[in-house]
C-alpha positions in Angstrom: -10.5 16.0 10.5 -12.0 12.6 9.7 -11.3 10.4 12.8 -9.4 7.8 10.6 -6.4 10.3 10.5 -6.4 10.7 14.5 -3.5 8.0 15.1 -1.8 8.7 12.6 -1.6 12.4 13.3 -0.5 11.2 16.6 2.1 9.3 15.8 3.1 12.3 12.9 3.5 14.4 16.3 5.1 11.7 18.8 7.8 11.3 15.6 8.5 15.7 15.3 8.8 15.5 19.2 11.7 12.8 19.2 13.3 14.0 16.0 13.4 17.6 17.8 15.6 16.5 20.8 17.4 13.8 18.9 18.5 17.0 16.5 19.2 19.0 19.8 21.9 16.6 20.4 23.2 16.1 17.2 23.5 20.1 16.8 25.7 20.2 19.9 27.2 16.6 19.2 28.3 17.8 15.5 29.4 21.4 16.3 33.2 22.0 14.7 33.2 18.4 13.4 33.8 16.8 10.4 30.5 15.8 9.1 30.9 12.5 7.3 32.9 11.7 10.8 30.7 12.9 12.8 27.4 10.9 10.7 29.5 8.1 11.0 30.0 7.2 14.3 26.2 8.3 15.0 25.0 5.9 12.3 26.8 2.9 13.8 25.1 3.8 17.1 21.5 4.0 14.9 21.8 0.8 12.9 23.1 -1.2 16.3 20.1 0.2 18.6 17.5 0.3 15.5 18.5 -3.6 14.5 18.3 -5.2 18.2 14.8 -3.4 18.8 13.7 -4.7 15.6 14.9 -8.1 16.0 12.8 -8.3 19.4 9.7 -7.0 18.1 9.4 -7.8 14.8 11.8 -11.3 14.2 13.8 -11.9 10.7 10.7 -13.6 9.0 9.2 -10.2 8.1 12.5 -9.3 6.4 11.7 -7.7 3.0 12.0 -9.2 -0.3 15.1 -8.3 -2.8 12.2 -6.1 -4.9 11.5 -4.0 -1.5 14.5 -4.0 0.0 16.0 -2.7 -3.3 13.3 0.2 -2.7 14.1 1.0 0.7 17.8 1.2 0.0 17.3 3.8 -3.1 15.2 6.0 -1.2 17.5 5.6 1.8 20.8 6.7 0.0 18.3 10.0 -0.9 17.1 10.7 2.6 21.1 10.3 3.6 21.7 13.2 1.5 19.0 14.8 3.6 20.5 14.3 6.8 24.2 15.3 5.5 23.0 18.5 4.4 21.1 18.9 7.3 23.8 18.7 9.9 25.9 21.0 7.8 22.9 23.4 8.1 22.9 23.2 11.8 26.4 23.6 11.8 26.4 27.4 9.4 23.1 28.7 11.1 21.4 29.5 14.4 19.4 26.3 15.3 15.7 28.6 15.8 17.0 30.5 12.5 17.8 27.1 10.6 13.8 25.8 11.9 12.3 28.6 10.6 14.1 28.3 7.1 13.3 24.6 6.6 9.7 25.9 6.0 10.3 25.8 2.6 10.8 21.8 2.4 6.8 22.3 3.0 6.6 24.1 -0.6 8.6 20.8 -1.7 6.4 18.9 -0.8 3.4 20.5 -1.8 5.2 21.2 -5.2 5.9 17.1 -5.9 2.5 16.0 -4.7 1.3 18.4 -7.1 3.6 17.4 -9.9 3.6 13.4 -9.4 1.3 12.0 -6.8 -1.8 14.4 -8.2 -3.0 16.2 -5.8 -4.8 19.2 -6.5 -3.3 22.7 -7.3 -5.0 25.6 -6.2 -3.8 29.2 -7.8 -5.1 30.4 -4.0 -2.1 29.1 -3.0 0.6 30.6 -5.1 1.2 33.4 -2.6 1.4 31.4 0.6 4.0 29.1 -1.1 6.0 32.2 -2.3 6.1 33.4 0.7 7.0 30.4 2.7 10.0 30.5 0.3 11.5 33.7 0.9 13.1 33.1 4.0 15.3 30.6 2.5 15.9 32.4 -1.1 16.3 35.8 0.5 19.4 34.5 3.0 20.6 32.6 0.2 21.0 35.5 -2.1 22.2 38.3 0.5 24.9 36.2 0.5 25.7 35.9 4.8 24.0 32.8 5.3 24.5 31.1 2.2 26.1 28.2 2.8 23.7 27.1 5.9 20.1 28.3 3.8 22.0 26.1 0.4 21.8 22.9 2.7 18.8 23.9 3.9 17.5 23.8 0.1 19.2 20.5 -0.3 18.5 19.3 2.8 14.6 19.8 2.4 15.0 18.4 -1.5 16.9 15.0 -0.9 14.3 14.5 2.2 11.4 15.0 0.6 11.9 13.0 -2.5 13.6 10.4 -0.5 10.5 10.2 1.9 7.9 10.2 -0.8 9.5 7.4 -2.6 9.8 5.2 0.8 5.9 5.8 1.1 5.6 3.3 -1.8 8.0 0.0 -0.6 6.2 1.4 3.1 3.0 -0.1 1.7 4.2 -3.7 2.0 7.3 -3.2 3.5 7.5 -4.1 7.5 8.0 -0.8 9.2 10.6 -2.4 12.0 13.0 -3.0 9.1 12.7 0.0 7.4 14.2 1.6 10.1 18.0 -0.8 10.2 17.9 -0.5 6.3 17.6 2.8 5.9 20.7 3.8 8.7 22.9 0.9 7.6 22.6 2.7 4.2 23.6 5.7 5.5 26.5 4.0 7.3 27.6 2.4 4.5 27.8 5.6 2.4 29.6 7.4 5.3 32.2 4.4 5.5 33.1 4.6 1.9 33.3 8.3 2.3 35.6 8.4 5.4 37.7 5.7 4.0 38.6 7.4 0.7 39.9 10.6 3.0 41.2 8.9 5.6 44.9 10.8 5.8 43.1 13.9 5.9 40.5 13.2 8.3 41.7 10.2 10.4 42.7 12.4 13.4 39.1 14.3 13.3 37.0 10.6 13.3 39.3 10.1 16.4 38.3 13.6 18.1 34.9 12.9 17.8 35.1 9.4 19.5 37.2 11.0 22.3 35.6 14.0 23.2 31.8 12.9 22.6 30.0 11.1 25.5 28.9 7.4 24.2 25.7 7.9 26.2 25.1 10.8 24.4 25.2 9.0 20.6 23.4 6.0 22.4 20.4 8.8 23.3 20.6 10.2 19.8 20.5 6.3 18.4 17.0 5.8 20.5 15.9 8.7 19.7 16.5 8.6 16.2 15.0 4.7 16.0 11.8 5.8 18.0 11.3 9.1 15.8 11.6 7.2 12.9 9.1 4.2 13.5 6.4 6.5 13.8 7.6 9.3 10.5 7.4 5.9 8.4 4.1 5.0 9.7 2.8 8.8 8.8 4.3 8.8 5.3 3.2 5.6 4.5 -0.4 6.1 5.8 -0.7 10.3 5.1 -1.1 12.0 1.9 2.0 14.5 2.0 0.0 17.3 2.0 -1.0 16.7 5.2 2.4 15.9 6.4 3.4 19.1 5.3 0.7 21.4 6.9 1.2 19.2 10.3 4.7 20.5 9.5 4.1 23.8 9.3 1.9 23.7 12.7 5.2 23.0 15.2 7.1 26.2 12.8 6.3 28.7 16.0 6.8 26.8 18.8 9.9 25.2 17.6 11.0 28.3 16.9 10.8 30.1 20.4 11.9 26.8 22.1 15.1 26.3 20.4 15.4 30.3 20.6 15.0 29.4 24.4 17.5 26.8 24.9 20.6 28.1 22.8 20.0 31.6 24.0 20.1 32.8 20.7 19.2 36.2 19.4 18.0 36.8 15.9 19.0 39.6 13.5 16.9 41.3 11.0 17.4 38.9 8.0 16.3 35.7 10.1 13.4 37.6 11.6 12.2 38.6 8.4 12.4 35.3 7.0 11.2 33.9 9.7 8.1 36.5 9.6 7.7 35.6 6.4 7.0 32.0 6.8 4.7 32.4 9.8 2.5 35.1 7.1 2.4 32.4 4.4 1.5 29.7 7.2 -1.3 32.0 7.8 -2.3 32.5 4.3 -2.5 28.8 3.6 -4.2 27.7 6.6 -7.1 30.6 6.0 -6.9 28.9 2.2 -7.7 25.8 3.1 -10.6 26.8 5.9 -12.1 29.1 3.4 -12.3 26.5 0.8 
């Protein structure tokens, strides 16, 4: 790998790291919740924790301009849908299972850098990306899992469009402030929401608040600001294709980690899909060395 890459790979790696326990929390923080609630309260612990640290570091002089900030906020509400989607998946699937299946935001990716940001197509891999894909597809249409491997689909969709069009205001955007912007957007969206079902759902905002730990949501918000410095700084400075394939290189020990720690046993459809996904890891990494 050309040296030039070596920090940024870093940082791609120090961001999976903090986004993995920050979504350890918010699996068990967000079980049996109300999810708009539940992002709710975590957002307003993200947008105070993510604003003070950028404030010290970075100052309101390097606040964007209406053009970028108009940027950061459209690509923000898209990477909100991301998250939504992704707590819901958390929430219908084994956490090792749900991993495995976002393999196929990789194919995504791959698919729009092919389509927009014209990167090169090769027919080689066809196969690896089908089956990367069948994991997902193949618990969505037996039917038991569909409702967790549907957000997964959406989940991987609104976050990889959302994070390919931040790349661009990235590229004279100041990172610090991308981080406030984009949570505060999210916060917004989950206010609006919460407040137009607020008879239905007042008493489950209040649960959450009671019977979640504030240090937790404060560990979550530190993660979640941390994690996200350094994904910015590897979207903005990677190509996505090799966001995606540093991706795919945590699929198999994320997966026996969080197997690990939730005790969780897999049956035959999630160890097929998740078989799957390793095989066309495989295939597309001997691609790319025999090429």
């Amino acid at each position: 790998m050309n040296t030039i890459l070596v920090p940024e790979v870093l940082f791609f790696y120090l961001n999976a790291g903090l986004f993995y326990f920050a979504d350890l929390l918010q699996k068990i923080t967000s079980e049996k919740r109300w999810t708009w609630g539940y992002l709710t309260i975590r957002s307003v612990y993200t947008v105070i924790i993510s604003l003070i640290i950028t404030l010290l570091y970075s100052g309101f002089s390097t606040f964007p301009n209406p053009e970028i900030l108009l940027q950061l906020v459209g690509s923000s509400v898209i990477c909100g849908g991301g998250l939504f989607f992704y707590i819901r998946a958390v929430n219908h699937l084994k956490f090792s299972n749900a991993g495995s299946l976002y393999i196929v935001g990789n194919v995504v990716q791959h698919s729009i850098g092919i389509l927009f940001l014209n990167e090169t197509f090769y027919p080689a891999d066809l196969p690896a990306f089908v089956l990367m894909s069948t994991g997902c597809i193949y618990q969505l249409l037996i039917g038991t899992s569909f409702k967790g491997a549907g957000s997964v689909l959406l989940s991987s969709l609104c976050w990889t469009i959302g994070y390919v069009l931040l790349s661009f205001p990235l590229q004279k955007a100041n990172v610090f402030w991308s981080i406030p912007i984009m949570e505060a957007t999210i916060l917004f969206i989950c206010l609006a929401v919460v407040w137009t079902n607020k008879k239905r759902h007042q008493e489950d905002v209040r649960t959450i608040v009671q019977q979640t730990h504030p240090m937790r949501f404060l560990l979550i918000g530190i993660l979640v600001t941390a994690g996200s410095f350094f994904n910015h700084l590897s979207y903005r400075d990677l190509p996505v294709s090799v966001v995606s394939v540093l991706q795919l290189s945590l699929l198999p020990a994320t997966f026996l980690i969080s197997m690990r720690i939730f005790r969780e046993r897999l049956n035959r459809v999630e160890w097929i899909s998740f078989a799957t996904g390793l095989i066309g890891f495989s295939v597309f990494v001997f691609n790319r060395i025999h090429r």
